[in-house]
LUMBAFI-848429 format. One record per residue: x, y, z of N, C-alpha, C in turn; chain; residue number from 1. Coordinates in pm, whole numbers, plus 50000, padded with zeros to 5 digits. Layout:
BEGIN
[[X, Y, Z], [X, Y, Z], [X, Y, Z], 'A', NUM]
...
END
This chain:
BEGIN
[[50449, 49150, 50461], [50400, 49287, 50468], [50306, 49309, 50350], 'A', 1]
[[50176, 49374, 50344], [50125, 49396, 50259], [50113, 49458, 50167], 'A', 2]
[[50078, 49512, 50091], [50091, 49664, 50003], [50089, 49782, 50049], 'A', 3]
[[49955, 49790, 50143], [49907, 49906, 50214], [50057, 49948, 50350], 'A', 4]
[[50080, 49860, 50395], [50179, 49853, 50478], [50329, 49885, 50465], 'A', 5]
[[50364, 49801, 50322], [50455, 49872, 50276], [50457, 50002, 50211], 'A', 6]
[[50363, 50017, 50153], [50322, 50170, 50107], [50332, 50292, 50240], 'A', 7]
[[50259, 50260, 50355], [50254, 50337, 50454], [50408, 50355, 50512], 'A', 8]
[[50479, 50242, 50541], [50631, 50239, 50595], [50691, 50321, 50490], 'A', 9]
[[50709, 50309, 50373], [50764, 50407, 50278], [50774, 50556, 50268], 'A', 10]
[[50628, 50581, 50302], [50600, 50701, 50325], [50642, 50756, 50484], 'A', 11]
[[50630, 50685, 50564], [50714, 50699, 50679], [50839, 50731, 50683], 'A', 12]
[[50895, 50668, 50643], [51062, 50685, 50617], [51118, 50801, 50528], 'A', 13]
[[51056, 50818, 50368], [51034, 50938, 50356], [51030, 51052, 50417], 'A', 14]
[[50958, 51127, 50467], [50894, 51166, 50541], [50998, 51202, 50686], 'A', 15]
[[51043, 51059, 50723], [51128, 51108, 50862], [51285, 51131, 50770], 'A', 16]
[[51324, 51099, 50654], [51435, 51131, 50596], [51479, 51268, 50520], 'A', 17]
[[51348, 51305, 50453], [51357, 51429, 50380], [51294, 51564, 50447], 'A', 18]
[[51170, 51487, 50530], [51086, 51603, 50582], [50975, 51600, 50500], 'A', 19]
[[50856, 51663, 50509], [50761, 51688, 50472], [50731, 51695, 50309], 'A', 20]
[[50823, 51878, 50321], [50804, 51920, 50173], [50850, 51838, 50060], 'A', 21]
[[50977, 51770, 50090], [51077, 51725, 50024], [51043, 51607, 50026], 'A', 22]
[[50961, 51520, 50086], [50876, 51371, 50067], [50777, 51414, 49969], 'A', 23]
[[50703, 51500, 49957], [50565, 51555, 49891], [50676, 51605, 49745], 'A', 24]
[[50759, 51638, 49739], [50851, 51663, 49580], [50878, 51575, 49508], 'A', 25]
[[50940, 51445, 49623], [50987, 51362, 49568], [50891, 51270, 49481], 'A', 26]
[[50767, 51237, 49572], [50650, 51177, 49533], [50607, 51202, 49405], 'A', 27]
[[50602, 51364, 49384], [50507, 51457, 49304], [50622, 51402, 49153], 'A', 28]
[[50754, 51363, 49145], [50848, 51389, 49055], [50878, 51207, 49024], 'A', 29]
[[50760, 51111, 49095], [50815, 50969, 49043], [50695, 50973, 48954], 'A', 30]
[[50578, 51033, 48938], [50527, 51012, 48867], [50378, 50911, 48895], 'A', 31]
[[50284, 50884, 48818], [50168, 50797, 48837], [50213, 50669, 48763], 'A', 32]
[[50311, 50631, 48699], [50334, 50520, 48688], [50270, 50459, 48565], 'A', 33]
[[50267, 50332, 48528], [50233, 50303, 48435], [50173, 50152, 48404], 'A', 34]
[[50112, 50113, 48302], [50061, 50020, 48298], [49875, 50017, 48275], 'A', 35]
[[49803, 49874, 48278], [49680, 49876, 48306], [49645, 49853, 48442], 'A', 36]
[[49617, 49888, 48504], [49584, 49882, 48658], [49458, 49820, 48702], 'A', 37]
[[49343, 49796, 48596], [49199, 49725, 48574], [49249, 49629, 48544], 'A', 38]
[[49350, 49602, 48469], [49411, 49432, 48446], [49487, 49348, 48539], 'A', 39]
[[49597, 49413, 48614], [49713, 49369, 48710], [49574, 49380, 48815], 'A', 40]
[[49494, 49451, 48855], [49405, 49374, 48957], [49334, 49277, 48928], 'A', 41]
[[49281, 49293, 48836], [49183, 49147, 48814], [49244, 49040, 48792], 'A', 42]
[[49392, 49028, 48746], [49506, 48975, 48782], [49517, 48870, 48917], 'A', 43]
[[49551, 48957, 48982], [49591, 48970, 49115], [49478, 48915, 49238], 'A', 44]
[[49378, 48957, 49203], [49255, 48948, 49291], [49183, 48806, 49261], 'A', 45]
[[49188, 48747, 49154], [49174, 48613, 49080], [49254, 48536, 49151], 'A', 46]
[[49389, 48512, 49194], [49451, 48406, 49265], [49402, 48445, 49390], 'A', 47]
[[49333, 48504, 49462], [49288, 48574, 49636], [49163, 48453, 49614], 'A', 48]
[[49171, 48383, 49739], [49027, 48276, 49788], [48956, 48394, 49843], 'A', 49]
[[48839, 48362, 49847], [48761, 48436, 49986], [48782, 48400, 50107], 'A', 50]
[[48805, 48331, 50121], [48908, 48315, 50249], [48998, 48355, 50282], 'A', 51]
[[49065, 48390, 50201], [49217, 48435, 50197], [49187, 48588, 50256], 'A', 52]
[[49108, 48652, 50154], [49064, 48762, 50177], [48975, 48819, 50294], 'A', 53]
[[48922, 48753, 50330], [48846, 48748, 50521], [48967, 48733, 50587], 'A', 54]
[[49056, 48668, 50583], [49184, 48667, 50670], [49253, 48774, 50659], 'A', 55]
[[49274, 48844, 50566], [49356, 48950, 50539], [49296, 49081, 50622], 'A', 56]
[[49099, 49077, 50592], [49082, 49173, 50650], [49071, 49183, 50823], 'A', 57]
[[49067, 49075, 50872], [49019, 49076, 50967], [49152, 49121, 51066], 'A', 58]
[[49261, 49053, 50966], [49409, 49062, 51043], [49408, 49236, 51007], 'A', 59]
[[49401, 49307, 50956], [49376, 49440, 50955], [49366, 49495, 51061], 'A', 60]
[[49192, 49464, 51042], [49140, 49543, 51161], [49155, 49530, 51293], 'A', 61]
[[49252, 49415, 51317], [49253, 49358, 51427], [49359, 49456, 51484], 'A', 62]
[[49482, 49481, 51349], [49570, 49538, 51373], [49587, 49691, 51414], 'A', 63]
[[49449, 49727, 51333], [49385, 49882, 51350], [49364, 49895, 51551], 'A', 64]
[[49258, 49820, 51545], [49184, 49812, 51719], [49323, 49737, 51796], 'A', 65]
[[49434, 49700, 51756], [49518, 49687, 51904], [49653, 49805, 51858], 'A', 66]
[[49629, 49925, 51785], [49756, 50030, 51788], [49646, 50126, 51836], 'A', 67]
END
């Protein structure tokens, strides 16, 4: 599962558990988190081939155009 994916399912579940307001509280009360975020990507994006990354997107959109 990806980031975006797990991020989205999270918020799903949320959402079907608390309800609306009470997903949007909970959110608002974890905070923005912490760290360098210009570093953990350039991080992160450094082990990604370009290949890797054409695969990722394509499996996306593929996934977008068949829901």
């Amino acid at each position: 599962m990806t980031p975006v994916e797990l991020r989205k399912k999270g918020y799903e579940i949320l959402v079907k558990h608390l309800g609306q307001v009470d997903a949007i509280r909970f959110l608002q009360q974890t905070g923005w988190g912490s760290g360098d975020y210009t570093q953990e990507r350039k991080e992160t994006l450094d082990k990604v081939t370009r290949e890797e990354f054409w695969e990722d997107l394509q499996r996306i959109r593929n996934r977008k155009i068949n829901h």
